[in-house]
C-alpha positions as CSV (number, residue, x, y, z in Angstrom):
1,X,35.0,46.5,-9.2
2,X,33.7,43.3,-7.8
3,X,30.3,41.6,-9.1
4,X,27.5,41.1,-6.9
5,X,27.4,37.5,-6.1
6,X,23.9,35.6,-7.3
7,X,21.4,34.1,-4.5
8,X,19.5,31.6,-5.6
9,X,17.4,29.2,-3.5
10,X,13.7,28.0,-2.7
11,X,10.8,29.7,-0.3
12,X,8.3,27.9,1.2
13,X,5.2,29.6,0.8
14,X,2.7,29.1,4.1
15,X,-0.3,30.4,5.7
16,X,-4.0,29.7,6.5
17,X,-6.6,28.6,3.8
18,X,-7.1,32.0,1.8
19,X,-4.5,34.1,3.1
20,X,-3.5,34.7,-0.9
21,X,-0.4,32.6,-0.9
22,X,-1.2,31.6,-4.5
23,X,-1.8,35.6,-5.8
24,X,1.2,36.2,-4.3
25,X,3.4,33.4,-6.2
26,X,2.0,34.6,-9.2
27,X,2.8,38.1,-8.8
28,X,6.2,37.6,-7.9
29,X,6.6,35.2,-10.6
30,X,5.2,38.1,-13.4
31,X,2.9,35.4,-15.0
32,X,-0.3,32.7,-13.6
33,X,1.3,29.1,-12.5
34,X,-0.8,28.9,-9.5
35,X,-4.3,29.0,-9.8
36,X,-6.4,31.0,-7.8
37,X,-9.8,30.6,-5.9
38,X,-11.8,32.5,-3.0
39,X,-12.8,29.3,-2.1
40,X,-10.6,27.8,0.6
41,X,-8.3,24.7,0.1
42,X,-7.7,25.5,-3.5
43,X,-4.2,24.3,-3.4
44,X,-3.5,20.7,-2.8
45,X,-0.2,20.2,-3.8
46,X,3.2,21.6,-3.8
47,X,4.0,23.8,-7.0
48,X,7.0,25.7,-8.2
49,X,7.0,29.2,-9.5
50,X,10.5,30.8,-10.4
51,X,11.6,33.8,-10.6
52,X,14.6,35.0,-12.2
53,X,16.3,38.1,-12.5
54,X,20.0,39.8,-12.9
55,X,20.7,39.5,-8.7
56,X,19.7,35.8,-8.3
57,X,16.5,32.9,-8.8
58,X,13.8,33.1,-6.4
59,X,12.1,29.4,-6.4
60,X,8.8,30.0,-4.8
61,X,6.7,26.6,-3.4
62,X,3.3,27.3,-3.4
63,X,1.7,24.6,-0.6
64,X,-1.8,24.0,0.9
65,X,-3.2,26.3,3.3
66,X,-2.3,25.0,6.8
67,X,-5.2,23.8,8.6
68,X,-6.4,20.9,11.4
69,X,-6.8,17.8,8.6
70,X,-10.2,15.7,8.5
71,X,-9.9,13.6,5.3
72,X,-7.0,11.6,3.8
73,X,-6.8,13.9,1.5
74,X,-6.4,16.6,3.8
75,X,-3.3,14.6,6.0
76,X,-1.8,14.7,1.9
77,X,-2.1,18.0,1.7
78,X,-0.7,19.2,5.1
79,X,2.1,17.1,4.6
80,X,2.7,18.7,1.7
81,X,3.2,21.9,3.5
82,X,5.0,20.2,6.4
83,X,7.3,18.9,3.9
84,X,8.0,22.1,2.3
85,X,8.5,24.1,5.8
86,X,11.0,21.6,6.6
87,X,13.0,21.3,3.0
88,X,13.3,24.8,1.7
89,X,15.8,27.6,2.2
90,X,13.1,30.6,3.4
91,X,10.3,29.8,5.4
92,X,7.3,32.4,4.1
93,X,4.6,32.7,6.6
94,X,1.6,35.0,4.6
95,X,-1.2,36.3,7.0
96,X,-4.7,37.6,5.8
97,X,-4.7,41.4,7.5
98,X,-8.2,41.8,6.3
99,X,-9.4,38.9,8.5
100,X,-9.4,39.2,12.6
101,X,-7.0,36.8,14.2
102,X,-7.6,33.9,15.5
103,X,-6.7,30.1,16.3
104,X,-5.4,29.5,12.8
105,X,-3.1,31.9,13.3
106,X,-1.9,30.6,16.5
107,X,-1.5,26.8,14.9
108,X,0.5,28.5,12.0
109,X,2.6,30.5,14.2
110,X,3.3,27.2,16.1
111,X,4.3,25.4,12.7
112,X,6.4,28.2,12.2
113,X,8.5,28.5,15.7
114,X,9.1,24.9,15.2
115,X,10.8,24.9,11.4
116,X,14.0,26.1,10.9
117,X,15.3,30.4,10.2
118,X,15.4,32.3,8.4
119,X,11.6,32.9,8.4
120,X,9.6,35.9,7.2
121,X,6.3,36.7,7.8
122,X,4.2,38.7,5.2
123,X,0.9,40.7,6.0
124,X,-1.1,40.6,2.8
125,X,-4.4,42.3,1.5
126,X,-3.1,45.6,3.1
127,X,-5.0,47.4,0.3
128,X,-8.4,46.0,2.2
129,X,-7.3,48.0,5.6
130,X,-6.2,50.8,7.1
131,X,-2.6,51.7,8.0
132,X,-4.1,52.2,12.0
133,X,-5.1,48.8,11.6
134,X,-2.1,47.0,10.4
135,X,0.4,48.3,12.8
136,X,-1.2,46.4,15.9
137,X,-1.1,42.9,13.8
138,X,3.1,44.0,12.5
139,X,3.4,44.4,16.3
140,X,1.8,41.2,17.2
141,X,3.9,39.1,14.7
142,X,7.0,40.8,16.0
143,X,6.4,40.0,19.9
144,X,6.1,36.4,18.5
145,X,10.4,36.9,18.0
146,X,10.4,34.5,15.2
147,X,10.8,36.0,11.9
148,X,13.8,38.3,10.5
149,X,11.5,40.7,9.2
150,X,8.2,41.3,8.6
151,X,6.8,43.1,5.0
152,X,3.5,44.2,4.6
153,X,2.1,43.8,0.8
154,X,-0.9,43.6,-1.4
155,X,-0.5,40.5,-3.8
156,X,-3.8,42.2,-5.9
157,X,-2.2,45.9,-6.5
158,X,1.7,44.7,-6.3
159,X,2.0,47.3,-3.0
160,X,5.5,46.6,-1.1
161,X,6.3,43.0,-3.6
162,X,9.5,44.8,-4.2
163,X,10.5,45.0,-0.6
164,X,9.4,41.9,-0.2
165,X,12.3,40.6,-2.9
166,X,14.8,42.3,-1.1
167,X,13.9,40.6,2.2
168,X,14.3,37.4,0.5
169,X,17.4,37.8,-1.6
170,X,18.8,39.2,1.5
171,X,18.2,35.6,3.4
172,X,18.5,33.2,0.4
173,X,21.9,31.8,-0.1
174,X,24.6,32.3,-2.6
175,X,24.8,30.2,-5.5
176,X,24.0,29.9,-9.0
177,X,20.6,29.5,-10.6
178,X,18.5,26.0,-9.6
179,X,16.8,26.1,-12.9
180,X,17.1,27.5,-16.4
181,X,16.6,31.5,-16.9
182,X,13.2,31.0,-18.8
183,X,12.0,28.6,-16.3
184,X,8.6,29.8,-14.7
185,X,6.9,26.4,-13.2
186,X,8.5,22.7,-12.9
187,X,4.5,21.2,-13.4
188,X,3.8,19.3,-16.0
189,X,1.0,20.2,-18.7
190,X,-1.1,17.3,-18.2
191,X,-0.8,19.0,-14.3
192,X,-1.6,22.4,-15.3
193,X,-4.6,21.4,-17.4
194,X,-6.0,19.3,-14.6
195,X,-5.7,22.7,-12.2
196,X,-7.0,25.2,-14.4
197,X,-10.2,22.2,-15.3
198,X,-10.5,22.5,-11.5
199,X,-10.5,26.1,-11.0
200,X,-13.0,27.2,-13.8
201,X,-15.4,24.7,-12.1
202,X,-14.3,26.1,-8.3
203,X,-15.6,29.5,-9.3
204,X,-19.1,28.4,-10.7
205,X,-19.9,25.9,-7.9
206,X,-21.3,26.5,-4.7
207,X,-19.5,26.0,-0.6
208,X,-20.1,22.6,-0.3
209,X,-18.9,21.3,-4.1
210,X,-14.9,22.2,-3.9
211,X,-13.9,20.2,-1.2
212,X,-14.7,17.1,-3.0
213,X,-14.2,17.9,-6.3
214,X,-11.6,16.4,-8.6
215,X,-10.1,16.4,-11.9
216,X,-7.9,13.2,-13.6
217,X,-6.7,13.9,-16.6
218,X,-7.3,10.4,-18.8
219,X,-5.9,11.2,-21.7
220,X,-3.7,13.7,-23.3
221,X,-2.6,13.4,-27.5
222,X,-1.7,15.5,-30.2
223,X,-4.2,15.8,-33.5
224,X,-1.6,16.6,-35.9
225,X,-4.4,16.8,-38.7
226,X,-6.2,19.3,-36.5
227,X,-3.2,20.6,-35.0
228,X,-4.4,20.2,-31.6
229,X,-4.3,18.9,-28.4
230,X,-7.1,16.6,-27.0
231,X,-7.3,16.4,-23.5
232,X,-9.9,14.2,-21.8
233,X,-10.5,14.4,-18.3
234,X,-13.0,12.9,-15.5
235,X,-14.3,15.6,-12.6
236,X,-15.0,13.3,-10.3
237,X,-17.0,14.5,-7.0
238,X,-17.2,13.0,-3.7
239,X,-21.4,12.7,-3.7
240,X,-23.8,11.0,-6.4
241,X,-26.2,14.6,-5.4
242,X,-23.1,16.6,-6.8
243,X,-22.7,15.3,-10.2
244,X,-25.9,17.3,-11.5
245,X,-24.6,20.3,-10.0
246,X,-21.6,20.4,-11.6
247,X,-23.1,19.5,-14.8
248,X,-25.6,21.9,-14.4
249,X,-29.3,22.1,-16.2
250,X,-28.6,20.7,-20.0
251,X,-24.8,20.7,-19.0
252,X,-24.7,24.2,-19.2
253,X,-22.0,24.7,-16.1
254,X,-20.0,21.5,-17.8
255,X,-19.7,23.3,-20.9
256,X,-19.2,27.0,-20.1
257,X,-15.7,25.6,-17.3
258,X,-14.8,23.6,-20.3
259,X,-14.7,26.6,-22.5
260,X,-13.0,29.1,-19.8
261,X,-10.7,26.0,-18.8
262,X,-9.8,25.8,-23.0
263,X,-9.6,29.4,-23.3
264,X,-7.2,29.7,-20.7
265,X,-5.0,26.6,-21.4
266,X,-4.1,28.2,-24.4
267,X,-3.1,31.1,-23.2
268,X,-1.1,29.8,-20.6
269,X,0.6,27.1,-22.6
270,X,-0.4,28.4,-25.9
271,X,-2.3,26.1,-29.3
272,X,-5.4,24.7,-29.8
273,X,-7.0,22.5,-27.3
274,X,-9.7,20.2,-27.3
275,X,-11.4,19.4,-23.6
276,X,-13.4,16.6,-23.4
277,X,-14.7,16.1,-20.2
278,X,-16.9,14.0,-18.4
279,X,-18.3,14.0,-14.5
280,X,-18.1,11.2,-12.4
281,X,-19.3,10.6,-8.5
282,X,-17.0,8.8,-6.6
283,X,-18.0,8.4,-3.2
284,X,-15.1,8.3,-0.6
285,X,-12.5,9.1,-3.0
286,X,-10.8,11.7,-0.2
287,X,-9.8,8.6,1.4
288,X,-8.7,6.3,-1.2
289,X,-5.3,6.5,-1.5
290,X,-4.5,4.9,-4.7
291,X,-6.9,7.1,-6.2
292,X,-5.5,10.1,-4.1
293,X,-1.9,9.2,-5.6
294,X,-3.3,9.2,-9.4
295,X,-4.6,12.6,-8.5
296,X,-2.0,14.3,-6.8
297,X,0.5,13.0,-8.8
């Protein structure tokens, strides 16, 4: 009786700001790499999740929502994305069904005819709307005649993720695993701490705050005495007007992200942390690209 051969290989994960690209990396992955925001350019760079099982390693790159860019740091971000559409083995195009249509769509479906097959496009949110309602936007992406096959999910509830596996183990290639068996994410700590810093602060600030806000880790040691980890890192926003917000009256919004942001660092990558962190205005800094580079990388 022969043995199944293993397919391993990377998907570029793509679609508009907010379409849930990030959800949906973590649920495939069965744990939180990628962290998550209603708030839209959350991601900024490319990130690895990996999934492995007995048929094969699913490398999933999470990349910045595809959009028209108007900073420096937004031209980083897309060619981020651009990179990945280009590089990887699956192109992964995930649509928002609970949001009409419209010329995102079109610009990502552009992106997409353009990068190389196989490419699969994936209607998410499907818990949010009816099944009525989702067969006219499944019909739409099929007239477009570029993607093998088209799966409807729900990132939130796990609805159709494991038809969506099979679609991609079907188009990956065949080959052994690309990293080790109990790897989940390639990002480094001091990467994952800067991320999760950002996030806790992304879901207590209001529309205008994200886009220019920041986080540099300075400073990462162990306290062996304390046995701990002291991480100090600058949030650094775009406007001098921004820096009280973010520290909020008495520091309160400062201190509550630092403790969600500790909290959750040690659950992800388990010990004690320390956060110290400070808030800096930096006007311009979505331009600068030697500050851009110690941020992104």
């Amino acid at each position: 009786m022969s043995v199944p051969l293993r397919r391993s290989g990377t998907v570029a994960v793509v679609g508009r700001p907010n379409a849930g690209k990030s959800t949906l990396l973590n649920a495939l992955v069965g744990t939180k790499v990628a962290i998550v925001s209603d708030k839209p350019q959350t991601t900024r760079r490319r990130l690895l999740g990996v999934r492995t099982d007995p048929e094969g390693q699913i490398v999933l790159v999470d990349t910045p929502g595809l959009h028209k860019p108007l900073h420096r740091l937004n031209k980083v971000m897309m060619g981020e994305a651009l990179e990945a559409l280009r590089e990887e083995d699956i192109r992964l195009l995930v649509v928002d069904v609970s949001v009409s249509s419209g010329g995102g769509d079109r610009f990502a479906l552009d992106l997409l005819a353009h990068a190389p097959a196989p490419r699969i496009a994936v209607l998410n949110k499907i818990d949010r709307v009816s099944k009525a309602s989702l067969l006219p936007r499944m019909a739409a992406l099929g007239e477009a005649g570029i993607f093998e096959e088209i799966v409807p999910v729900s990132a939130l509830t796990g609805e159709g993720l494991d038809a969506l596996v099979s679609a991609l183990r079907r188009h990956l290639p065949e080959g052994e695993d690309l990293f080790e068996g109990t790897t989940v994410t390639t990002a480094d700590p001091r990467t994952r701490a800067a991320e999760l810093i950002r996030e806790k602060f992304l879901e207590r600030t209001r529309e205008e705050i994200p886009y220019g806000l920041g986080v540099l880790v300075e400073e990462w040691k162990r306290d062996e005495a304390k046995n701990l980890t002291v991480v100090k890192a600058t949030v650094v926003v775009d406007r001098d007007g921004h820096k009280g917000i973010v520290l909020g009256a008495g520091g309160r919004l400062l201190r509550e992200a630092g403790t969600a942001a500790r909290l959750e660092l040690e659950r992800t990558l388990g010990g004690r942390f320390f956060l110290d962190l400070v808030v800096a205005a930096r006007p311009g800094w979505r331009e600068d690209p030697r500050f851009l580079e110690a941020l992104t990388s």
